[in-house]
C-alpha positions, 0 to 999 in steps of 0.5 A: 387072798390079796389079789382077789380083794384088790379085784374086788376093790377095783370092781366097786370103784368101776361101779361107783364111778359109773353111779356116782354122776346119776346119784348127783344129777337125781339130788340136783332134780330133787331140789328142783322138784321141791322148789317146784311143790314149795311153789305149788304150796304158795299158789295154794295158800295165796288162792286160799287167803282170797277165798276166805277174804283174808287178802284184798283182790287189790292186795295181790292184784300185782307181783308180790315179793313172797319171801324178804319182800317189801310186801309181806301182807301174804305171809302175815295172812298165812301165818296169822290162817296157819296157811304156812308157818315158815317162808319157803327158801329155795333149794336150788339157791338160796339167792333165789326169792318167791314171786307170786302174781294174782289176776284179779279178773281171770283168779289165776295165781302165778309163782315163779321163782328167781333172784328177780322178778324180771328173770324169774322162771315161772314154776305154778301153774306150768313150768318154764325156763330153767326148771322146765329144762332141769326138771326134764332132764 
């Protein structure tokens, strides 16, 4: 009957109330998530490059602006290799850029990720800033 109809209404609104704050904040950590494997995909195909001598160690031996940067030697080289067919944008933000740094001596690849170098929060090869905090939430 009615009032058992309006009960159960009642009943589903409670429930999604209580739900609907968990599903936001899984989305919100998902694209965390794939900002973080996008990272992890860069540090790849950089230390792949560098193996195959399809980067100078000089090349990338500084900070390199992976995404809309003024160096944009890593994505010809990934595309010209097929590494990566596409920059990776951030899901986060869309304002955010790919920083990729490469240590000649030690051959450790560091990306991070930010709208600029200086506050970028570092997601390869460990997680800081902000995506250590939202990715532990």
């Amino acid at each position: 009957s009615l009032v058992e109809l309006i009960i159960v209404i009642a009943i589903m609104a409670v429930l999604i109330g209580l739900l609907a704050p968990q599903f936001i904040k899984y989305v919100q950590r998902s694209r965390y998530s794939t900002d973080v494997k996008n990272g992890q995909e860069i540090a790849t195909v950089i230390q792949t490059l560098i193996a195959d001598n399809e980067l100078t160690k000089s090349a990338t031996s500084s900070a390199v602006t992976i995404n809309g940067g003024t160096d944009d030697k890593v994505m010809e080289a990934a595309k010209k290799s097929n590494l990566l067919s596409e920059v990776p944008v951030s899901k986060v933000d869309k304002k955010y850029k790919f920083f990729a740094t490469y240590d000649v001596k030690s051959g450790a690849v560091t990306v991070s990720i930010g709208k600029t170098a200086a506050g970028a929060s570092q997601i390869y090869p460990e997680l800081t800033g902000d995506y250590k905090t939202r990715m532990a939430e």
